[in-house]
N, C-alpha and C positions, 0 to 999 in steps of 0.2 A: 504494500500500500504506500504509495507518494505522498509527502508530505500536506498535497492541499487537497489529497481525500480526505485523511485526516481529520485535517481541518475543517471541512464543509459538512464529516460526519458531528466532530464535537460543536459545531454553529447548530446542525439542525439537530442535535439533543437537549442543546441550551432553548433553542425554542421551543421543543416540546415542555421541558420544565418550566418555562414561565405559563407555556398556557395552562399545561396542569395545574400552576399553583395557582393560576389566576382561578381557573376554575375551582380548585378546591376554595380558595377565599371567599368568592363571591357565594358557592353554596351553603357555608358556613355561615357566615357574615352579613352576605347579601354584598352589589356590587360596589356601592359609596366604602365598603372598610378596602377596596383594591385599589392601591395606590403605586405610583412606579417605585417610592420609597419603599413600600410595607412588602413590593414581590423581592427588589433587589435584596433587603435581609433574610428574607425565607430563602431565598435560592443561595445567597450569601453570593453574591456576584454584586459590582456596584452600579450606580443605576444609568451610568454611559455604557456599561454590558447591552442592560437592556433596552436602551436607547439603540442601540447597534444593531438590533433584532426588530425594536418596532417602535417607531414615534412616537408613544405615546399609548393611554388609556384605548382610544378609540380602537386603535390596530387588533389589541390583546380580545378586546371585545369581540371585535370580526372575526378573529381566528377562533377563538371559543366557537362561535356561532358557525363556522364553516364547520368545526367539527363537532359539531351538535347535528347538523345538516344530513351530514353523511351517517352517524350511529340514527339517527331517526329513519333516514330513507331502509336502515339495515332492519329493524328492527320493525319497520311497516312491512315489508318483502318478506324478514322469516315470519312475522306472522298471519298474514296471506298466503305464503308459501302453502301451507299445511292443511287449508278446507277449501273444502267442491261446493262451487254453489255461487251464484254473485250476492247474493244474500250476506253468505255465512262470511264470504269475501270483504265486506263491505262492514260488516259489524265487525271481524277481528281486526282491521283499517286502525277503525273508530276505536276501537280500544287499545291496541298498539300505541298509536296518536296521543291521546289521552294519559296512558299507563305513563308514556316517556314524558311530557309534559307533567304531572304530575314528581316525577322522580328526581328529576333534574331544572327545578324551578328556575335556576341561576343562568342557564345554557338556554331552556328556552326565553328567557328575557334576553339573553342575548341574541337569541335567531331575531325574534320578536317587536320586542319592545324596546331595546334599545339603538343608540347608531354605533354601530360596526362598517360606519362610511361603507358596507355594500350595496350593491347595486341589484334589487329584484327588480323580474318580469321586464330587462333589455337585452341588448345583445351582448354588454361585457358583465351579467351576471354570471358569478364566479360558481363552478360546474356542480362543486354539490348543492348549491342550493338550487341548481334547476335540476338532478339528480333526485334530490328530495319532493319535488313537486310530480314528475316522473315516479317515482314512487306511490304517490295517490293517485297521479292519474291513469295506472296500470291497472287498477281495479275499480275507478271510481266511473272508468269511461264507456265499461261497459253496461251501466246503470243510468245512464245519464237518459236515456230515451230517444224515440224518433225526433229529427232535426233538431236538439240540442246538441250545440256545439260542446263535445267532450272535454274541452282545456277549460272554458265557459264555467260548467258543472260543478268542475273537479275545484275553481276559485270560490264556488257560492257555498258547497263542500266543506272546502277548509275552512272558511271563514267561521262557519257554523261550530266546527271544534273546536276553533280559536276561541269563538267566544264561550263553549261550556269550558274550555280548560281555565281560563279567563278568568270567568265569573266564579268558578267553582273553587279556584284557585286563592280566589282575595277575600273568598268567605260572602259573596252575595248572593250563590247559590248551594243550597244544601247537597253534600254530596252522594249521601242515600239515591237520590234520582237519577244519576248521572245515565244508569243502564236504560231506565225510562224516557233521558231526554235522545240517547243515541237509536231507542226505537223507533221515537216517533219522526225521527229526521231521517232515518230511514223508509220510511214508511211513506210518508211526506213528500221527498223529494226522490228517492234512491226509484228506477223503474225496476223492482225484483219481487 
């Protein structure tokens, strides 16, 4: 190995460690305790390290949410993977969806709610987040019914689990229902 494999390997394990730690921070703490001060002592690197990795707050944020993007689009697909039926397809979606939103409150505020400066629904949207959207729309398209546009569907779709993960999330809706409100949006909207 040459010395500037080396090198480009221990640069891109120092990034994963910042985002790891960001992301552990912000799960623990929520995103205001992640600071470029508060990573550079966790990692114990100083904070022109992580300056040298990413500008800033914003960056750390985008990167979280890129790889929040990608373990969701994994994690929508192994759980579709597994039942027959557009039906049965569409409710384990819905509850994959939810389950990771639920889990990883910090990462989806970061896909979400906050600016990670990326770019959804253009052309220089960064590949797992249109991976992840691709991800629902692989079973959401088959549901969506005659002359509904499938990409269309799969937006009115998410939006809809965006806002029970959302609502259910910040405590204004009860979470007991949750199986109730993913049937009746199935039902609703889903043609199965």
């Amino acid at each position: 190995m040459s010395v500037q494999e080396r090198k480009q390997r221990e640069r891109a394990e120092r990034e994963r460690l910042i985002v790891a730690t960001a992301r552990e921070l912000a799960e623990q703490q929520g995103w205001d305790a992640v600071t470029t001060r508060r990573l550079a002592e966790r990692i114990e690197y100083s904070q022109p390290v992580l300056y040298g990795h990413f500008r800033g707050k914003r960056e750390i944020i985008g990167a979280v949410a890129l790889q929040g993007a990608t373990e969701m689009a994994a994690a929508v697909r192994a759980a579709t993977a597994t039942v027959d039926g557009p039906r049965e397809r569409v409710a384990a979606l819905a509850r994959a969806y939810l389950d990771f939103a639920a889990r990883n409150p910090a990462v989806y505020d970061a896909m979400f709610q906050l600016d990670g400066g990326l770019a959804f629904a253009r052309e220089d949207t960064p590949e797992p987040l249109k991976d992840a959207f691709a991800a629902l729309l692989e079973s959401l398209g088959e549901v969506a019914g005659d002359g509904v546009d499938p990409a269309l569907f799969t937006e009115v779709f998410w939006a809809c689990l965006h806002g029970i993960a959302t609502l259910t999330r910040t405590g204004r809706m009860p979470p007991e229902y949750t199986e109730r409100r993913v049937e009746l949006l199935m039902d609703r909207l889903a043609k199965v």
